[in-house]
N, C-alpha and C positions, 0 to 999 in steps of 0.2 A: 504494500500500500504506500506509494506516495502521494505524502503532507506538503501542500503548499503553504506557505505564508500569506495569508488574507489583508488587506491593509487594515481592516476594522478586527483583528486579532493581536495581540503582546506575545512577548516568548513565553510568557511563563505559558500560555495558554495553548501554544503552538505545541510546546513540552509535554502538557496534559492529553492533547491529542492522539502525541506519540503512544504515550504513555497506556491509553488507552486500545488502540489499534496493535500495539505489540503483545505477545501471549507471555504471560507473570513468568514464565520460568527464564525465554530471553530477554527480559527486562531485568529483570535480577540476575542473568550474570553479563549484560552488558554494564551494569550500574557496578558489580563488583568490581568489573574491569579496570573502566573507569577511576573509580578510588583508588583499587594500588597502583595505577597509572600515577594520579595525582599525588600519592604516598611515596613513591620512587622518587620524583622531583623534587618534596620538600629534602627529602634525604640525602640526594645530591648537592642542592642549593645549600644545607644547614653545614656541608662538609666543607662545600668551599667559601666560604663565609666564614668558618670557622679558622681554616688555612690562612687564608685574607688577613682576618682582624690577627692572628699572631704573629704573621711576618710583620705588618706594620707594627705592631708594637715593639720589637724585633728592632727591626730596621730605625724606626723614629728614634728609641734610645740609641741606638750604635750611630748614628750617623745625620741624626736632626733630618731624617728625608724618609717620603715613603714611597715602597716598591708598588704598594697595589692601586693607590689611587694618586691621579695626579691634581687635585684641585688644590691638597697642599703645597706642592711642590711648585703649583703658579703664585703661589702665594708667597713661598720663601722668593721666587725670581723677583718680585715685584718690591720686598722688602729689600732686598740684599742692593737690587741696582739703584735705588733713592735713597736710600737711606747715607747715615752719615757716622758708622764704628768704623774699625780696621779688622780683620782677622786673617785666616789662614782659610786654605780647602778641606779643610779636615771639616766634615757633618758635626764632629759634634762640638767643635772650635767655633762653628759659624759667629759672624758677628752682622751687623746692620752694616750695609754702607760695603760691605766686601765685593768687588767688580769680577775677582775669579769666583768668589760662589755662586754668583747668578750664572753664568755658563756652565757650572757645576752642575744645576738642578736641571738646566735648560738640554744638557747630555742626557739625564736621568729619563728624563719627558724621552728624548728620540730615542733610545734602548726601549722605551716599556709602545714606543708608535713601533719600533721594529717587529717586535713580539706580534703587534695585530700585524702588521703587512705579510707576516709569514707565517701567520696562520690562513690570511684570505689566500695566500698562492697556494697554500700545502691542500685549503678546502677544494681550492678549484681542480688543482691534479687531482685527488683523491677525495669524493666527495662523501662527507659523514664522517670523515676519516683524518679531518685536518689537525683538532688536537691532540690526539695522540700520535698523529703523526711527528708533529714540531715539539711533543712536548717531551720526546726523550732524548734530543738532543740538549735542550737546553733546562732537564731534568740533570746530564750528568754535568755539564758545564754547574750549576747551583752545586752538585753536591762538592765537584772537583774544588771550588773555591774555597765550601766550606773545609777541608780538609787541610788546603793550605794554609786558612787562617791557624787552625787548631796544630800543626805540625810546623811551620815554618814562623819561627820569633822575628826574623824581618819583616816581614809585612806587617804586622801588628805595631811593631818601632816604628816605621814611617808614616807619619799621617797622612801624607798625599797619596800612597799606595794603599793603605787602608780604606780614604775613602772612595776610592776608585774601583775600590771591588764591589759595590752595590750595584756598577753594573751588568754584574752576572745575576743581578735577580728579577731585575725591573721586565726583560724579557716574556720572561715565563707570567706575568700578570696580564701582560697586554695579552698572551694568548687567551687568560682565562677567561677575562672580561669579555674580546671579543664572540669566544665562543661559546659563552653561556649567553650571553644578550640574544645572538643570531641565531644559537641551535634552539634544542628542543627545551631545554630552563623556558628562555625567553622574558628573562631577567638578571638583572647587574646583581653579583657576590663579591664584588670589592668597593661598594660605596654604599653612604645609609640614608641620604639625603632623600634620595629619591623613593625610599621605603617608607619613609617617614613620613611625607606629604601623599602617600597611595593611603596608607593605616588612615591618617586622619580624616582625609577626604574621606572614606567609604564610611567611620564610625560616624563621620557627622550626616553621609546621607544614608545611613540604618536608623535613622532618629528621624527622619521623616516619610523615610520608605521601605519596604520590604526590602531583601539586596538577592540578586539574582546566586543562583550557584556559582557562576563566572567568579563576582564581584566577592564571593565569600572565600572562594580558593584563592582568589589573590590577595585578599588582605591577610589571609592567615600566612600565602609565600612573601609579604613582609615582614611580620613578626617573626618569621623562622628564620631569616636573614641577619633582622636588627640582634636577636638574640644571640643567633650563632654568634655574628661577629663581635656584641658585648664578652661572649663565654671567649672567645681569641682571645682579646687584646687581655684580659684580664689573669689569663694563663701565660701569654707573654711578660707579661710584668713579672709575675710571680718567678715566671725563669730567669728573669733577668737577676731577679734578688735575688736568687739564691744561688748561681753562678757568677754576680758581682760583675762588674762594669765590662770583664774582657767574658763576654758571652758568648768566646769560640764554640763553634760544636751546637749550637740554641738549634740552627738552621740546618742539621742533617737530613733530616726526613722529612723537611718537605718538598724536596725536590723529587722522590720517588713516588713521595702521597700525591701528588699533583699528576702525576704522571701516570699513575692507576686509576687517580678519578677522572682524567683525561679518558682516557681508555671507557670507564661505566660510561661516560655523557655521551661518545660515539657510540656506545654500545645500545643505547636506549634509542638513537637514530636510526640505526640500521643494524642488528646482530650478526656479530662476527660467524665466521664460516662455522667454527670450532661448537658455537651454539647454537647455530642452526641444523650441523649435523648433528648435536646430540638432540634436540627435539623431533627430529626427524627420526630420530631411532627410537626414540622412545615414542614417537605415534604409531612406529611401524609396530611393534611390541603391544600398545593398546591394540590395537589395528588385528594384530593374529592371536590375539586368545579374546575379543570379541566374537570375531568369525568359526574359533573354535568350540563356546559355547554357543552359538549360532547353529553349528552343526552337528552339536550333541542334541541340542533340543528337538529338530525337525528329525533325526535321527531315530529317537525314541515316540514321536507323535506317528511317523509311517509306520512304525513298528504297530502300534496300536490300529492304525487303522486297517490293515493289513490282515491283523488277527480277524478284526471284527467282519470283515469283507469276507472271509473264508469261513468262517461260520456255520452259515445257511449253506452255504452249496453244501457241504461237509455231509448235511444232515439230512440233502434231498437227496446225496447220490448215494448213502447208505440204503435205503430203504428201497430203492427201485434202481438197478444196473442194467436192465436190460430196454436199449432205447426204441421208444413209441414209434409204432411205423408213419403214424399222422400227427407228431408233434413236428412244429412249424420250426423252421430254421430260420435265426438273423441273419442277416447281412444281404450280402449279393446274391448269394447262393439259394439261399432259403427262398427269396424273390422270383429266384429264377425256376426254381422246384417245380415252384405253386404254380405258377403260369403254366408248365410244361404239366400238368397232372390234370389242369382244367379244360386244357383243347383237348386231350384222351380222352378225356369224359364224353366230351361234349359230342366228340367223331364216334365213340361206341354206341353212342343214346339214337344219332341218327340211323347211323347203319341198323340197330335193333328197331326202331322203328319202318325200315325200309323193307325189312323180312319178316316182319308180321304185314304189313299191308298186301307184299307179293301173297304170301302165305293165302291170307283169306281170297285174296283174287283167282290164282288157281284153285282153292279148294269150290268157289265155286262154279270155274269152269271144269270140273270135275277129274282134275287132277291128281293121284295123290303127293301125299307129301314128301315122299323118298326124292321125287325126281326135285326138287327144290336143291338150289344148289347151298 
């Protein structure tokens, strides 16, 4: 049955339509579907949200800059080129007035615009396939750096080469941002601004109107967001204390967690071969012991009918074996019998009536009856 849209009908009503033209049992598991559809999303979005707000707390304390979103970092450029301090390149040196920090943060911006440019070429070679494409290269580039922070004492000594290393991270944000906004998310997990005015708008118009299903999944994939990334940053700090200013090693795992959940978000686009032949095997598997009790069942109903079919004959041909010379025959044959038994008839009856007529006619031309032939 297809439902058109009426102009004089709303969704919700159009919905009820559905709803009533579809039979309860595919309505209820199209509606279950649905849900951990919408259940997967928030669980992806709350992950990388959560990734998001720890780097930047991360990154903000190490280096006065952050990897995943850039609204701050236009904001140190705007401070740093008017203003009126002295300092050094070092993030977390920064001062007011600094002319190499503003170039500083203005690198930081083209590394994390590089990250999206090479996710849009990686989508277009390989489409559904672009973030985890780009994101395990520049998955081991994050881990490799952290490594060197945590093993090599020079780099941590110099501050210009200390903060020069945040551009191994800023990359991999630009991937994630772009491809959670574009893919299947189709919402930001490294900013909160924009969550924050979706939450309020919809609570203030649930206060004057019903809110559609849409409008209820979205305002809750903002609070899953703001939250996630409240529970980050707030875990970032906590590592920061408690590993103390040189926070080597903070940032190991998340260049691999990025890199896996890169992997789920493509995967919820389009499943990978590896899961689509295990689904495939395992429908094949439902698939042959359906057909198997399938054919146990019709198995054991012929079986039955079969008995019952033979029966009666069983108990007519006991009683009488030897067959009637005038019981009638089906088919072709028996048709053809009866036809061929009724012209005999019908050619003796004449001929007997042709030799009694002669009969009487000689007897009374005084005939006898021997001479008849």
């Amino acid at each position: 049955l297809k439902l058109t849209r009426q102009p004089h009908t709303t969704p919700r009503q159009t919905s009820a339509l559905a709803k009533i033209a579809m039979p309860k049992s595919m309505h209820r598991a199209s509606s279950l579907a649905q849900s951990w559809e919408r259940q997967k999303h928030r669980l992806m979005a709350a992950a990388f949200s959560f990734v998001a707000g720890y780097t930047d707390a991360i990154c903000a304390l190490r280096w006065q800059v952050f990897a995943t979103m850039m609204t701050g970092n236009f904001l140190w450029v705007g401070r740093a080129a008017v203003g009126d301090g002295y300092g050094n390149i070092s993030g977390h040196d920064v001062q007011v007035g600094n002319k190499a920090a503003a170039w500083y943060y203005i690198v930081v911006i083209l590394t994390y615009c590089c990250g999206v440019a090479a996710w849009r070429l990686a989508e277009h070679r390989y489409p559904d396939r672009g973030a985890s494409t780009v994101g395990i290269p520049f998955a081991i580039l994050m881990l490799a750096m952290e490594l060197i922070l945590m093993w090599s004492p020079s780099v941590p000594d110099s501050s210009t080469a200390y903060s020069l290393t945040v551009f191994a991270y800023a990359p991999m944000f630009g991937v994630q941002t772009a491809s959670c906004q574009a893919g299947r998310l189709s919402t930001v997990t490294t900013a909160a601004t924009g969550h924050i005015v979706t939450v309020c708008s919809l609570t203030a118009k649930d206060w004057t109107q019903e809110l559609s299903k849409a409008d209820r999944a979205k305002r809750f994939m903002g609070v899953t967001v703001l939250v996630s990334t409240l529970v980050g940053v707030m875990h970032g700090v906590v590592v920061y204390l408690w590993l103390g200013s040189a926070t080597y090693g903070a940032l190991v795992g998340v260049g691999p967690a990025l890199a896996m959940l890169f992997w789920l978000h493509d995967h919820l686009a389009k499943p990978s071969r590896a899961v689509e032949k295990a689904k495939l095997l395992k429908r094949k598997a439902a698939d042959k012991l359906r057909r198997s009790a399938n054919f146990s069942e019709s198995s054991d109903s012929d079986s039955e009918s079969d008995f019952d079919a033979e029966s009666p004959a069983g108990s007519e041909g006991s009683g009488d074996s030897t067959p009637l010379p005038n019981r009638e025959l089906s088919g072709p044959q028996g048709r053809a019998g009866g036809t061929l038994s009724g012209a005999t008839a019908t050619l003796l009856t004449s001929t007997a009536v042709r030799s009694s007529e002669e009969a009487q006619k000689e007897q009374s031309q005084g005939l006898p009856l021997e001479s008849l032939p």
